[in-house]
C-alpha positions in Angstrom: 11.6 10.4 -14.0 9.8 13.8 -14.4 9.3 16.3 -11.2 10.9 13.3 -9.1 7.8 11.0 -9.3 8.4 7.8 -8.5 4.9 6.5 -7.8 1.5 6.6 -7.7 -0.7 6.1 -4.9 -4.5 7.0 -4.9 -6.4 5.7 -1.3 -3.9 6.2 1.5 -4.2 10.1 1.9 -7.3 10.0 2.0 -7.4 7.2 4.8 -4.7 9.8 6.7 -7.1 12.8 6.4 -9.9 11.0 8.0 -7.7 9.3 10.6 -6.5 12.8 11.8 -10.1 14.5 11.4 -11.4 11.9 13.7 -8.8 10.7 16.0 -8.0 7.4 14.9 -4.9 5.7 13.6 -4.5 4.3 10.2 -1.7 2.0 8.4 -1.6 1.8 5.3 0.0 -1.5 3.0 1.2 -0.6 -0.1 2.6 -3.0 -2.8 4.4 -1.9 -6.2 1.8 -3.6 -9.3 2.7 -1.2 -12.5 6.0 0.4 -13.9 5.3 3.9 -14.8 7.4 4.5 -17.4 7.4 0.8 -19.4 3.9 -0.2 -18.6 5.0 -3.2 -17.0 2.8 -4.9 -14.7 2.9 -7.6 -12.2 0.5 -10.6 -13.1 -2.5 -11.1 -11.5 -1.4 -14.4 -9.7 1.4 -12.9 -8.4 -0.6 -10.1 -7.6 -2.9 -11.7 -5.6 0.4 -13.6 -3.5 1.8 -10.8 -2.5 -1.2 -8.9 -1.6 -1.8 -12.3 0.9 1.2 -12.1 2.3 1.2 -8.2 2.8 -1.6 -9.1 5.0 -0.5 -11.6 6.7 2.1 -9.2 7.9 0.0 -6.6 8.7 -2.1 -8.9 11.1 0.7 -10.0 12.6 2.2 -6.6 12.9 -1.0 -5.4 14.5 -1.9 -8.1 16.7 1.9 -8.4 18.2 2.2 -7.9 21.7 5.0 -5.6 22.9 
């Protein structure tokens, strides 16, 4: 692993930046789709299972009540 990267992520900072700038909260859900260094990558069907159920439990998360 060079200079300790262990992944890459692209949207949520930006998401946090305009969250802050304007008051507002922000989540973000991340999922794991490509290895780095082997060029793995999950296939799309599974892909688009997890991404359902990462939903699913941020709706859930979001709509609890405490």
């Amino acid at each position: 692993v060079r200079h300790g990267i262990l992944g890459v992520e692209m949207e949520a900072a930006e998401l946090y930046t305009l969250a802050a700038r304007y008051g507002r909260r922000a989540l973000a859900v991340l999922t794991v789709s490509d290895h780095l260094q082997t060029g793995a990558a999950l296939p799309p069907n599974d892909r688009e299972k997890t991404f359902a159920e990462m939903v699913e439990i941020a709706l859930e998360a979001a709509f609890e009540k405490e």
